[in-house]
FITOR-538879 format. One record per atom (N, C-alpha, C): residue in one letter; x, y, z. Coordinates in steps of 0.05 Angstrom, whole numbers, padded with zeros to 5 digits, always signed. Example, Ala and Ser with C-alpha at 12.3 -4.5 7.8 and 13.67 -1.06 7.14 Angstrom:
a+00264-00114+00156a+00246-00090+00156a+00264-00066+00156s+00257-00045+00142s+00273-00021+00143s+00258+00001+00157
This chain:
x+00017-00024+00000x+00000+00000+00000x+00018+00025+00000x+00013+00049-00019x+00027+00071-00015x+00025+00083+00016x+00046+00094+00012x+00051+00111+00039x+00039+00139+00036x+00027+00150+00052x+00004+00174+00048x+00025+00191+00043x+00019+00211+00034x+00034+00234+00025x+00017+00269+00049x+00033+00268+00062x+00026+00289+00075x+00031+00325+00066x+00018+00335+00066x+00024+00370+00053x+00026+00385+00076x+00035+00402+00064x+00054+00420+00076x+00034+00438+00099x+00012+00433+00089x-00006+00448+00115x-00013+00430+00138x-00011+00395+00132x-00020+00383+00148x+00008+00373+00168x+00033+00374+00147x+00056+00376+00163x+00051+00406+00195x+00043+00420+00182x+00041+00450+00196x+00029+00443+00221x-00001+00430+00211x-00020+00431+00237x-00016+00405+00258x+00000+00383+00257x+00010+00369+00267x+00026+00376+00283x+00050+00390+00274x+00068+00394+00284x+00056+00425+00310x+00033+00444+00300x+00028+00460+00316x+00015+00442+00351x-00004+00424+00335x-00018+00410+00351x-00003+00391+00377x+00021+00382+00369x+00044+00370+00385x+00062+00383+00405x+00058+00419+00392x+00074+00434+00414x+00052+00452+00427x+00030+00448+00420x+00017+00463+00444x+00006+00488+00429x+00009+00491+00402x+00001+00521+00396x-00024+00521+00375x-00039+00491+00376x-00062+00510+00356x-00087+00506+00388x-00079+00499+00404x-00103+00511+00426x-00084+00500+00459x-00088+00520+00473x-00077+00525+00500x-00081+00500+00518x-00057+00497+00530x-00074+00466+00552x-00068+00478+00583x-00079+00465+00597x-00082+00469+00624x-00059+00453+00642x-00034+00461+00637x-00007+00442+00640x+00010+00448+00666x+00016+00441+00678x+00050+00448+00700x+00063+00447+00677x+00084+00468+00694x+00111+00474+00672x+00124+00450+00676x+00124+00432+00697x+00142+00415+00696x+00129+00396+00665x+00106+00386+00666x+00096+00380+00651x+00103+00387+00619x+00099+00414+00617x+00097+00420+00584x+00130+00425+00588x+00149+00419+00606x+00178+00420+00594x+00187+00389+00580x+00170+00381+00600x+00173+00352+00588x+00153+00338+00561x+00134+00343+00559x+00122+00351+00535x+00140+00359+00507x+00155+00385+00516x+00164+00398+00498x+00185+00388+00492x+00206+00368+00513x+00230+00349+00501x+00249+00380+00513x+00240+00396+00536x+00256+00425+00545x+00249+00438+00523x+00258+00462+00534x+00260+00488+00520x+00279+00507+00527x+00292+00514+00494x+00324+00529+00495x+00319+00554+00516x+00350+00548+00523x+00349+00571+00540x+00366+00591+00548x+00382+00598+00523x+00398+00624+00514x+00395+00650+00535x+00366+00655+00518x+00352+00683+00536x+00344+00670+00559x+00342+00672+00577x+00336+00672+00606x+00299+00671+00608x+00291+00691+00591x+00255+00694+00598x+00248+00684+00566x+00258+00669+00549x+00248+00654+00542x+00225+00629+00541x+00237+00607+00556x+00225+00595+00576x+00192+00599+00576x+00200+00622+00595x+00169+00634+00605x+00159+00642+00587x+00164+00650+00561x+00141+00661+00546x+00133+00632+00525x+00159+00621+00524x+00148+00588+00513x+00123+00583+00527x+00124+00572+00551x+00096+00557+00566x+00083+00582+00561x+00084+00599+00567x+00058+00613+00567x+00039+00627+00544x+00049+00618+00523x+00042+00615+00490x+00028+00595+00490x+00032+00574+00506x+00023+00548+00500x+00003+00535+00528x+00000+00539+00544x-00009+00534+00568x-00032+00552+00582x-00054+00547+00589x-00075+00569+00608x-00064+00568+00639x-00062+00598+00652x-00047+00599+00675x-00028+00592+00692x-00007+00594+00669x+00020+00590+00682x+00027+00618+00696x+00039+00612+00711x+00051+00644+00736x+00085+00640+00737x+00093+00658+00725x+00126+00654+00728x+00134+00641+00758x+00121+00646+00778x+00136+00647+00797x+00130+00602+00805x+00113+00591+00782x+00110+00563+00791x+00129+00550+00774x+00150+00565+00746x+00167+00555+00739x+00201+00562+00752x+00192+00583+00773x+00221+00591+00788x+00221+00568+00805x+00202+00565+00825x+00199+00547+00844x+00205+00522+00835x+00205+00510+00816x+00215+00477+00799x+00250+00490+00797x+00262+00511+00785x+00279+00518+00787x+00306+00509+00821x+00285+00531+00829x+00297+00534+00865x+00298+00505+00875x+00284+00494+00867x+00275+00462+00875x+00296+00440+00868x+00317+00445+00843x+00321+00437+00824x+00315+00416+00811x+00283+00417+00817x+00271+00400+00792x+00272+00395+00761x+00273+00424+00760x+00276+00435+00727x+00311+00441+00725x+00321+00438+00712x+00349+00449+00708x+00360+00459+00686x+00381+00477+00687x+00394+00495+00662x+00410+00479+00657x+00407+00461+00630x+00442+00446+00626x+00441+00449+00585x+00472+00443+00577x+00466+00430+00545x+00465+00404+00550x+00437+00408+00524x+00430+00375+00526x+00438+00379+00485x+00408+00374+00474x+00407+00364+00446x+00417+00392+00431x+00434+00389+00400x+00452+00412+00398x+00470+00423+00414x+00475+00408+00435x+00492+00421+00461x+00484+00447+00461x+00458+00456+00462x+00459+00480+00467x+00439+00477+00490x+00434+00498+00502x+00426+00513+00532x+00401+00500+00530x+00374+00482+00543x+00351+00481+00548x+00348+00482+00583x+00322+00489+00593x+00308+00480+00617x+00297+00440+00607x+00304+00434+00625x+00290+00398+00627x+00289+00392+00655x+00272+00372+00655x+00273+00366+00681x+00294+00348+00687x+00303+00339+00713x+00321+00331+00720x+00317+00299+00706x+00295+00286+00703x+00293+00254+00692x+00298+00263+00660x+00294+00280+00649x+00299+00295+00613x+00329+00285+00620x+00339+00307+00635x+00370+00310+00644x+00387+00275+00634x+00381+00259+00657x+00390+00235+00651x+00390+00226+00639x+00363+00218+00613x+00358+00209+00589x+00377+00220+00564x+00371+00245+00567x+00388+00266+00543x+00417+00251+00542x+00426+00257+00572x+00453+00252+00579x+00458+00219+00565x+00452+00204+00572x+00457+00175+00570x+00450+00178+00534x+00427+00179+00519x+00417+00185+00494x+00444+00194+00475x+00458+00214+00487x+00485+00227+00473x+00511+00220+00484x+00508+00194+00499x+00532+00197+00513x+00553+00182+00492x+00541+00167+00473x+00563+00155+00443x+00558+00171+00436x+00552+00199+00427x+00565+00215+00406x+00588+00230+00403x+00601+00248+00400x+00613+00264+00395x+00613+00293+00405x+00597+00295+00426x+00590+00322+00435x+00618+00334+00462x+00615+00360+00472x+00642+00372+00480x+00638+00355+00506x+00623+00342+00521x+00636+00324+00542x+00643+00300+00537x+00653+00290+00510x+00670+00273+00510x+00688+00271+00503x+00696+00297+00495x+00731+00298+00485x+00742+00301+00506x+00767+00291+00492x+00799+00286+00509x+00796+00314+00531x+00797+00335+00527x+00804+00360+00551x+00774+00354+00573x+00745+00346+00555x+00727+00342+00582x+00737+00327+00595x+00752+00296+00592x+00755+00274+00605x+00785+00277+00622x+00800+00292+00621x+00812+00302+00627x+00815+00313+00657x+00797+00337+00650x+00789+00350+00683x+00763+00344+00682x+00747+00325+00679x+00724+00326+00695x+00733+00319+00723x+00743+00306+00734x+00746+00298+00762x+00752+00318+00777x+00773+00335+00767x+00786+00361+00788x+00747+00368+00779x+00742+00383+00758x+00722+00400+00760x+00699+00391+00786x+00690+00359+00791x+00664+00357+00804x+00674+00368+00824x+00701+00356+00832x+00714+00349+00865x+00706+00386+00870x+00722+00399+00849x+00717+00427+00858x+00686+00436+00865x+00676+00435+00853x+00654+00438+00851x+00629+00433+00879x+00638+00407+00889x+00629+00393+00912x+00637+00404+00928x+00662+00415+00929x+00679+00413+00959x+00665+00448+00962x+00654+00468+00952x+00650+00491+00948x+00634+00500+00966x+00608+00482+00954x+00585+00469+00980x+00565+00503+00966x+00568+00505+00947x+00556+00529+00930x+00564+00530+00905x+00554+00559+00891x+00562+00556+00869x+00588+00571+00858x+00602+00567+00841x+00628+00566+00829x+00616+00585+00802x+00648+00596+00801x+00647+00620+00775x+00670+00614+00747x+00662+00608+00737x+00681+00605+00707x+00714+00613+00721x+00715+00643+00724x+00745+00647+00730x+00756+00628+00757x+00734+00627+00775x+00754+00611+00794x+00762+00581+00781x+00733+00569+00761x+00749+00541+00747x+00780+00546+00731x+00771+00559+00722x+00792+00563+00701x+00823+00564+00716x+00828+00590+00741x+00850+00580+00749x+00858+00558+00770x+00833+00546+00767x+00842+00517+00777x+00853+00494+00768x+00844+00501+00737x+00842+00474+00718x+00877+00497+00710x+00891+00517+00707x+00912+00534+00709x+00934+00520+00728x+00928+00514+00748x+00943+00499+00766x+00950+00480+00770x+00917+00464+00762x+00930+00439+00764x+00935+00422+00742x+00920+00422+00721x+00933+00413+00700x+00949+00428+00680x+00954+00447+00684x+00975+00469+00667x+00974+00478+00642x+00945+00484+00638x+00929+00493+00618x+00935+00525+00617x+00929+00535+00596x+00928+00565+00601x+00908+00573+00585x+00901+00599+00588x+00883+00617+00565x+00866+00600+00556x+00848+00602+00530x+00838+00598+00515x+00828+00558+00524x+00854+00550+00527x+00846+00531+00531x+00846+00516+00552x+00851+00527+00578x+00838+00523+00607x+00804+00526+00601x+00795+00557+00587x+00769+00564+00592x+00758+00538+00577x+00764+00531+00549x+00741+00508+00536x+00754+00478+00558x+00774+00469+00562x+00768+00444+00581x+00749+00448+00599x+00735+00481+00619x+00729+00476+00639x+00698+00483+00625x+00689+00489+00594x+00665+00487+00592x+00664+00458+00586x+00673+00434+00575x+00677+00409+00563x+00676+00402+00594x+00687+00402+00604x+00692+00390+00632x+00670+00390+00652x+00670+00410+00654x+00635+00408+00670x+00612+00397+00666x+00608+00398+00630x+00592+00382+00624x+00601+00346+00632x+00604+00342+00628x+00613+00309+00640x+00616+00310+00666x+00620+00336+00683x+00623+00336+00713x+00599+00339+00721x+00578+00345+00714x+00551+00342+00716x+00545+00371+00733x+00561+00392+00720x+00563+00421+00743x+00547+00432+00730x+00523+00438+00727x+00509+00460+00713x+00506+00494+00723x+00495+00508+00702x+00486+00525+00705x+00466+00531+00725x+00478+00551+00752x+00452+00554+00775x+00429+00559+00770x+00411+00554+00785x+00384+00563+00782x+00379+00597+00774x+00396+00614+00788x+00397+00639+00791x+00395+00645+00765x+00413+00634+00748x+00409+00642+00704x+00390+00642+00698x+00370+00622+00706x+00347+00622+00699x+00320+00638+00704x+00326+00649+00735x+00302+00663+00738x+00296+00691+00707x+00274+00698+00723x+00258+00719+00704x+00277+00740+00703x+00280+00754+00729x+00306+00766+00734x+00333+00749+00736x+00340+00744+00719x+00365+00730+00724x+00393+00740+00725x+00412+00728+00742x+00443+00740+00747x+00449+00740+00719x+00469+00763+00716x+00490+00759+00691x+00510+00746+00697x+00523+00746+00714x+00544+00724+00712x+00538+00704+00715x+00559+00680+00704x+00562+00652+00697x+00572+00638+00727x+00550+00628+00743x+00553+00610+00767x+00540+00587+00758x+00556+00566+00771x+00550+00535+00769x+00561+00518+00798x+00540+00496+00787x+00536+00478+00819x+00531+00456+00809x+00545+00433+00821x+00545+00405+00823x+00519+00391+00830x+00503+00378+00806x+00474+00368+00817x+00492+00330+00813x+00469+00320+00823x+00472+00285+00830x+00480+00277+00811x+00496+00259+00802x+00505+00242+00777x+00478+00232+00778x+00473+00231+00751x+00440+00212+00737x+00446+00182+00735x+00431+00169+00748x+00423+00141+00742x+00434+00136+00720x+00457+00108+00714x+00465+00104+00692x+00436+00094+00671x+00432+00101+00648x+00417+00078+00631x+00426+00071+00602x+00415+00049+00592x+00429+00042+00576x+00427+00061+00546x+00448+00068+00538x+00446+00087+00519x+00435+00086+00493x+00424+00061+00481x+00408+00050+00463x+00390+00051+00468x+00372+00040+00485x+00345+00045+00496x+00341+00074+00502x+00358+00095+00512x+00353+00120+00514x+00348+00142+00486x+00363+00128+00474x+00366+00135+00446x+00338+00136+00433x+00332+00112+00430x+00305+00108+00424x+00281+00121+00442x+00281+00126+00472x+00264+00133+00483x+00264+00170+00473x+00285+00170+00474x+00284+00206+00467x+00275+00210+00433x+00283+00200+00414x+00273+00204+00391x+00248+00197+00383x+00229+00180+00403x+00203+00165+00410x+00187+00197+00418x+00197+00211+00433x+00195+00232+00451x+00195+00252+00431x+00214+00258+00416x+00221+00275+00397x+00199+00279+00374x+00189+00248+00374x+00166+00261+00351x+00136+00264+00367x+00134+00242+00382x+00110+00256+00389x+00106+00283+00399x+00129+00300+00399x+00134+00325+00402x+00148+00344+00369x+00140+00329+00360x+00157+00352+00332x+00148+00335+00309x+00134+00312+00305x+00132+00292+00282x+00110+00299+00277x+00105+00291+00243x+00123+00274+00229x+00146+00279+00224x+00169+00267+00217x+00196+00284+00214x+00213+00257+00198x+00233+00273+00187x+00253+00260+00175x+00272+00244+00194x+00293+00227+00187x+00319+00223+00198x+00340+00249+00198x+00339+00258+00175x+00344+00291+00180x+00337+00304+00188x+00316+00299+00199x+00302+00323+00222x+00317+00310+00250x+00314+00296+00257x+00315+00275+00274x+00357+00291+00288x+00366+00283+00264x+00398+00289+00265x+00395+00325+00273x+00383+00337+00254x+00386+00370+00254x+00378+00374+00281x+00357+00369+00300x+00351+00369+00331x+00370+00366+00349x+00370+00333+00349x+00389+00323+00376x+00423+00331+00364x+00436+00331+00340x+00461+00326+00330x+00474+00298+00340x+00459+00288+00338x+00461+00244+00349x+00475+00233+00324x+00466+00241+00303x+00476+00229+00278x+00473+00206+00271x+00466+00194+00244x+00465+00180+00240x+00456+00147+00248x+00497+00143+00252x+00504+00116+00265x+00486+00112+00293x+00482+00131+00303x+00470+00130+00338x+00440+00126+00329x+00430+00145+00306x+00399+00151+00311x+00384+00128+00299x+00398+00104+00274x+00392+00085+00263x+00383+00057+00272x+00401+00054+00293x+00395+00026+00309x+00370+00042+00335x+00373+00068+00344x+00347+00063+00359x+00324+00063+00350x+00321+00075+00324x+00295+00066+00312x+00285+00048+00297x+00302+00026+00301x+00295-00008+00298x+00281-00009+00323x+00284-00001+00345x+00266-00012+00370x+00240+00003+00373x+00230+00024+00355x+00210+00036+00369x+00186+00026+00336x+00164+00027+00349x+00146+00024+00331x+00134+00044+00313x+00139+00042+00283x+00133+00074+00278x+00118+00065+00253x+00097+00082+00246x+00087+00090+00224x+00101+00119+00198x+00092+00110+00172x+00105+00117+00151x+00093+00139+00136x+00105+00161+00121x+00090+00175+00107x+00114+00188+00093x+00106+00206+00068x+00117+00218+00051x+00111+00249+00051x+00129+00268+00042x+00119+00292+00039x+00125+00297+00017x+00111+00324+00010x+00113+00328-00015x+00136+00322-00034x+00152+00324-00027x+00180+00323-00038x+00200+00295-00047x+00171+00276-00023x+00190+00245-00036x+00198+00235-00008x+00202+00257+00010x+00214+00245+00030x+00205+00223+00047x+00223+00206+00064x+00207+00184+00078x+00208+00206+00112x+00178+00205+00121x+00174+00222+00148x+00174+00190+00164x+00173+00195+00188x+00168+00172+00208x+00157+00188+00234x+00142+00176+00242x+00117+00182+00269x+00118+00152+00280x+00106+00171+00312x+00092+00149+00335x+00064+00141+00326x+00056+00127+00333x+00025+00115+00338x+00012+00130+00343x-00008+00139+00330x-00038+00164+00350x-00027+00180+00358x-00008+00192+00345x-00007+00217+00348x-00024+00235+00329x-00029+00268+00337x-00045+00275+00329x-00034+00284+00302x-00056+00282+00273x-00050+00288+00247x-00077+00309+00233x-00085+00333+00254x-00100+00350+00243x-00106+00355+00214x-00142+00355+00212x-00139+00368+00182x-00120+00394+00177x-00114+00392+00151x-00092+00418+00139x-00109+00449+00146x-00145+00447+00154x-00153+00470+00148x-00161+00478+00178x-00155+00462+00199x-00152+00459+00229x-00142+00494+00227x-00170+00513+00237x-00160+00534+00249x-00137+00535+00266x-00108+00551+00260x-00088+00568+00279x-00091+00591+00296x-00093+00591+00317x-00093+00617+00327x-00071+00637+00326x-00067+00659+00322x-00044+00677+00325x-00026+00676+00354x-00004+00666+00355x+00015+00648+00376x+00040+00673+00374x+00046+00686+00406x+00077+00694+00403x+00090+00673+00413x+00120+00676+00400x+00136+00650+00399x+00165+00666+00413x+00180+00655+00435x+00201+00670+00443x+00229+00672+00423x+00246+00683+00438x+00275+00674+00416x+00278+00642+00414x+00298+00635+00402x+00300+00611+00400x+00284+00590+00407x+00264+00587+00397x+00242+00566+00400x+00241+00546+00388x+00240+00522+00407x+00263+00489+00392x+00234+00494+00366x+00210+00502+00355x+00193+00497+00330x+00202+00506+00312x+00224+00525+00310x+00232+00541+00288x+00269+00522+00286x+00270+00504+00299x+00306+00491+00298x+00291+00464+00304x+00275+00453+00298x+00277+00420+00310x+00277+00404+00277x+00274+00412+00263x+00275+00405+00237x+00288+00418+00206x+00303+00398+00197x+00327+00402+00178x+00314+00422+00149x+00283+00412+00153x+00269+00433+00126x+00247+00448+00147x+00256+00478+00148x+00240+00485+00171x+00212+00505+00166x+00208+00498+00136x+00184+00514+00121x+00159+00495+00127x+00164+00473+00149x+00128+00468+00157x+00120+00496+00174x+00135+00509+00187x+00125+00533+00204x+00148+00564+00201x+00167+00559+00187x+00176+00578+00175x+00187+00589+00148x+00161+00599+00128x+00161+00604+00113x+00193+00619+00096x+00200+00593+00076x+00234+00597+00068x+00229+00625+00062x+00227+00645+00051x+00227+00673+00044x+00220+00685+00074x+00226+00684+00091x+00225+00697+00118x+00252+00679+00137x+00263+00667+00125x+00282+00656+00141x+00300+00669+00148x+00322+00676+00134x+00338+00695+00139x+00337+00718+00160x+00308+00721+00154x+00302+00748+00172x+00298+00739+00203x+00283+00715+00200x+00290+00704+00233x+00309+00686+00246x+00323+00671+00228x+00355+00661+00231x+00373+00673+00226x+00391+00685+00241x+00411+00707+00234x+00436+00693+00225x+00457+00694+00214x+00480+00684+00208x+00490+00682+00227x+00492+00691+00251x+00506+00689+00285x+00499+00663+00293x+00472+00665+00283x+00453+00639+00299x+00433+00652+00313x+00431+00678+00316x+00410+00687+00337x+00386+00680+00316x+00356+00670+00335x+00337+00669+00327x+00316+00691+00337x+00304+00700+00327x+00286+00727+00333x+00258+00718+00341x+00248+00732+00364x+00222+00735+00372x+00200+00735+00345x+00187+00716+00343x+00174+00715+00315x+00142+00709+00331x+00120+00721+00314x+00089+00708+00316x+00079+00685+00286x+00060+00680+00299x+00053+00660+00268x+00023+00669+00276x+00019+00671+00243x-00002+00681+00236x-00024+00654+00224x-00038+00638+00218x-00041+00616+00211x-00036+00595+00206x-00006+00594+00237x+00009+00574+00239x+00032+00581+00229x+00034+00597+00218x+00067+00598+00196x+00079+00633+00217x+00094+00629+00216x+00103+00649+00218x+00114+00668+00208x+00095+00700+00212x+00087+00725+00198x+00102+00743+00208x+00129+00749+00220x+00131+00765+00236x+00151+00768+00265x+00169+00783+00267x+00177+00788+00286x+00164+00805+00314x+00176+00810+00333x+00163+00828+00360x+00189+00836+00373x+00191+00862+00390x+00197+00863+00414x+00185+00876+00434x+00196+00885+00454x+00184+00902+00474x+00200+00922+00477x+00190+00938+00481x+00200+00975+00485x+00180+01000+00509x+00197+00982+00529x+00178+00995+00551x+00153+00967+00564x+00134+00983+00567x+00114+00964+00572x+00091+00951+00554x+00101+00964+00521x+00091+00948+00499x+00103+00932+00487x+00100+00907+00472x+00102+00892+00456x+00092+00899+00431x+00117+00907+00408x+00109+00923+00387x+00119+00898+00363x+00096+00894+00344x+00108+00879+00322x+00113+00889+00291x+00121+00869+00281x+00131+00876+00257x+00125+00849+00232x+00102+00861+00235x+00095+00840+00203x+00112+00837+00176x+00117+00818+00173x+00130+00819+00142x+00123+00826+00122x+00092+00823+00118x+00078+00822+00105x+00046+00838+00114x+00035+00852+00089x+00005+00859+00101x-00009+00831+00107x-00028+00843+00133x-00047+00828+00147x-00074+00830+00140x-00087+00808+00141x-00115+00811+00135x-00124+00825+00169x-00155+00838+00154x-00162+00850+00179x-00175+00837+00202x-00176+00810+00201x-00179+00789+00220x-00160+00784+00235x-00131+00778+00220x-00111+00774+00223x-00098+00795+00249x-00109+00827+00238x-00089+00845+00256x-00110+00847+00284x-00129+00840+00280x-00145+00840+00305x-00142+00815+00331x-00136+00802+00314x-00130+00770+00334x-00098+00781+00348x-00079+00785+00323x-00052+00797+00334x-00061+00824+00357x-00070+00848+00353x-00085+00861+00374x-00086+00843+00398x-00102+00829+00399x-00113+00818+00421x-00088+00799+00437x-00077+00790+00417x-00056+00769+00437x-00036+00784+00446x-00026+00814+00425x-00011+00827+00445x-00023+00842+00467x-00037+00847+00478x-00050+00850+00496x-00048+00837+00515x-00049+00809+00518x-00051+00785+00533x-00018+00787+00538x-00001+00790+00522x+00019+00788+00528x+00038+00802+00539x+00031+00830+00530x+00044+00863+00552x+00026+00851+00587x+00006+00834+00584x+00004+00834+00609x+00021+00805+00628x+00020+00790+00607x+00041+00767+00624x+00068+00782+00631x+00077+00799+00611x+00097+00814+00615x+00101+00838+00634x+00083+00845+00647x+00081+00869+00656x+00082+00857+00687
């Protein structure tokens, strides 16, 4: 039997429907972090405007409190870049990447991770980049440039994360870190698979190239765990082979979108290698910068129409494009909603 061929709108409303944005749920943040597989966390109040795009009555102060708790934690997980996860995410991620190639497994992490935990522990608080650095200076006789990257490589495998304090709403500018529990070993095949299992019913249908462009697992790693998970088949326009979980949700293509603000770096706009199910290729550029910074963007019928910032106590946007007059009224209304989460 052919394999259905999915379009590009029903890629759209799937994928809205999986992260929470074609209708609001009634979630704990612990909840929709885990839902969401985390969420990046560069900007500091990111985060908070993630769930609260996506969630009815979230209150910043019930995702500090998971924070303070350290339930939720600041670490690199997938892309080695910055997400909130919860501490069981934490372990999985960890174990999921621990055969790849990422900066806690090179020679300089493995290296000083040991001075880094011991330091770290013996502190009995949190620790500041310069004091690692002239430690990892002393004792293994590193200098400059490359004391600082052993003791970012190094931590990660020392399991020292980023304090809670980065994270708040108000958050420190400086770079403090603190030694949380080594995670339960698990086996890194089965994690593999559990997280890319995870990955779609949070971002699928999706490619193996989608799959790679997310976690950066690659390949060799991402192939044998999806011999273990049970998946259904489909094509997109283009030929490609997509792969999905079971019952997950596959909205009609004409499944009303509501007008959604979306923070900086929002894993919907980076979790996939062709990223025109929700960001229209002629607006890319403008919200992927050549740095890598990703821009505060809204979506207008799912796609996204548009950048935003704030200037003062408004939230002012910037359409790409003219709006229908339905269109600027719904945007009206959600910034509204949103100078007040913000306010």
């Amino acid at each position: 039997m052919p394999e259905r061929v999915l379009t590009l709108r029903e890629l759209n409303r799937a994928t809205l429907a999986r992260q929470l944005l074609l209708e609001r749920k009634r979630l704990s943040p612990a909840a929709t972090v885990e839902r969401l597989v985390g969420l990046q966390a560069q900007a500091p109040r990111a985060p908070y405007v993630g769930i609260w795009t996506r969630t009815t009555g979230f209150r910043r102060a019930s995702l500090e409190r998971l924070l303070v708790r350290g339930d939720v934690v600041k670490a690199n997980t997938v892309r080695q870049t910055l997400h909130l996860v919860t501490v069981r995410d934490y372990a999985l991620m960890r174990a999921a990447t621990s055969e790849s190639n990422h900066a806690e497994q090179w020679p300089d992490a493995k290296l000083v991770a040991q001075t880094v935990r011991a330091f770290a522990l013996a502190a009995g608080g949190p620790v500041t980049t310069d004091e690692a650095v002239a430690l990892l200076e002393r004792e293994h006789g590193l200098t400059g440039a490359e004391a600082l990257r052993a003791w970012r490589n190094g931590r990660r495998r020392a399991h020292v994360l980023h304090s809670y304090e980065s994270a708040l709403w108000d958050a420190r500018a400086d770079g403090r870190f603190v030694a949380v529990d080594e995670p339960e070993p698990l086996d890194p095949l089965a994690a593999r698979a559990e997280l890319l299992r995870r990955y779609l019913a949070a971002f699928g249908p999706s490619s193996r190239k989608d799959m790679d462009t997310w976690s950066m697992m690659r390949m060799p790693q991402i192939a044998p765990a999806l011999e273990l998970l049970e998946l259904r088949r489909f094509r997109d326009e283009h030929g490609r082979e997509l792969l999905d979980v079971p019952r997950a949700p596959l909205p009609d293509a004409d499944t009303p979108a509501p007008v959604r603000f979306l923070p900086k770096w929002d894993n919907v706009l980076l979790a996939h290698a062709d990223r025109s199910r929700v960001l229209p290729e002629p607006y890319r550029k403008q919200v992927i910068r050549p740095n890598g910074d990703v821009a505060q963007t809204f979506l207008v019928d799912g796609f996204v129409a548009g950048t935003w910032r704030v200037e003062g106590a408004r939230v002012v946007t910037e359409p790409f494009a003219r709006l229908p007059q339905a269109a600027k009224r719904e945007l009206a209304d959600e910034t509204e909603r949103l100078e007040a989460f913000l306010a």
